[in-house]
N, C-alpha and C positions, 0 to 999 in steps of 0.2 A: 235887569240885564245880567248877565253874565260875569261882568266885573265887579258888579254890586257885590252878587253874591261867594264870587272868589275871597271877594276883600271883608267881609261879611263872617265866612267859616274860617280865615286868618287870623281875623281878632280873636273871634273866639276861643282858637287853638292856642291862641298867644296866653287867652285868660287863664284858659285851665292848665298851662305850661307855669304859669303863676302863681295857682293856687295850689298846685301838686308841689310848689319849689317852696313857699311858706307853710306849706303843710309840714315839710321833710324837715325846714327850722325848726319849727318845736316842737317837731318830735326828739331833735337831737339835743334841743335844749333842756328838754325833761329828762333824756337819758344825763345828760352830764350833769344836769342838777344831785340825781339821783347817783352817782358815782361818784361825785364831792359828799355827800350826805356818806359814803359806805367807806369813800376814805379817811373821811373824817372819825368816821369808829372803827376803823381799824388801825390808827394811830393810836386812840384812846387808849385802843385794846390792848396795843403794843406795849406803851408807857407801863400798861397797871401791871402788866403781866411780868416784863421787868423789875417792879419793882418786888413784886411775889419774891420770883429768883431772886434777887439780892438777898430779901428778907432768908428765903427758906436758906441762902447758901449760909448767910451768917446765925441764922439755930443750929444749923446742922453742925458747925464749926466751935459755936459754944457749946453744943452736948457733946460734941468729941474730946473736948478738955476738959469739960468736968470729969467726964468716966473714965480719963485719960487713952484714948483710942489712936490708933495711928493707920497709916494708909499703907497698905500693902502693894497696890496694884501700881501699875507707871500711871501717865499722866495721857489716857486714851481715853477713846470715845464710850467705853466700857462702862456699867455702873461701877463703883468702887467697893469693894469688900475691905469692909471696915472689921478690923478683930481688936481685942481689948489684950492689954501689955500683959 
C-alpha cells in the first residue's frame, strides 16, 4: 500500500539523516584530536623557544661585559648597535 511504502522511504531517510549525522561526529572528532595534538606542539614549541631567548639574551649580556660594550640605541623595536668604549 501506499502508506507502507511512505512509512518505508521515512525510515529510511531517517537512517541515512543518522548516518550522515555520526559520520559528521568523527569526522569532527579526528579534526579536534588532531588540533589538540598541534596545540600541544605548539606550546612545546613556545616554552623551548623562550627559553632560547632567555639563554641568547643573557650571552649576549655576558659578552657585552666581558668586552665592555654599551648600548647606544633607545629602547625600540630596532636591532641594537652595540660599539665598544
Amino acid at each position: 500500500s501506499t502508506m507502507a511504502s511512505e512509512k518505508s522511504r521515512e525510515i529510511e531517510a531517517a537512517k541515512q539523516r543518522l548516518a550522515a549525522a555520526q559520520s559528521q561526529v568523527s569526522s569532527a572528532s579526528k579534526k579536534m584530536e588532531t588540533a589538540r595534538a598541534m596545540m600541544d606542539a605548539a606550546e612545546q614549541n613556545m616554552k623551548s623557544s623562550k627559553k632560547e631567548l632567555e639563554g641568547a639574551e643573557t650571552f649576549l649580556k655576558e659578552v657585552e661585559k666581558r668586552w665592555e660594550v654599551i648600548d647606544v640605541d633607545s629602547e625600540d623595536e630596532r636591532p641594537k648597535i652595540k660599539r665598544r668604549k
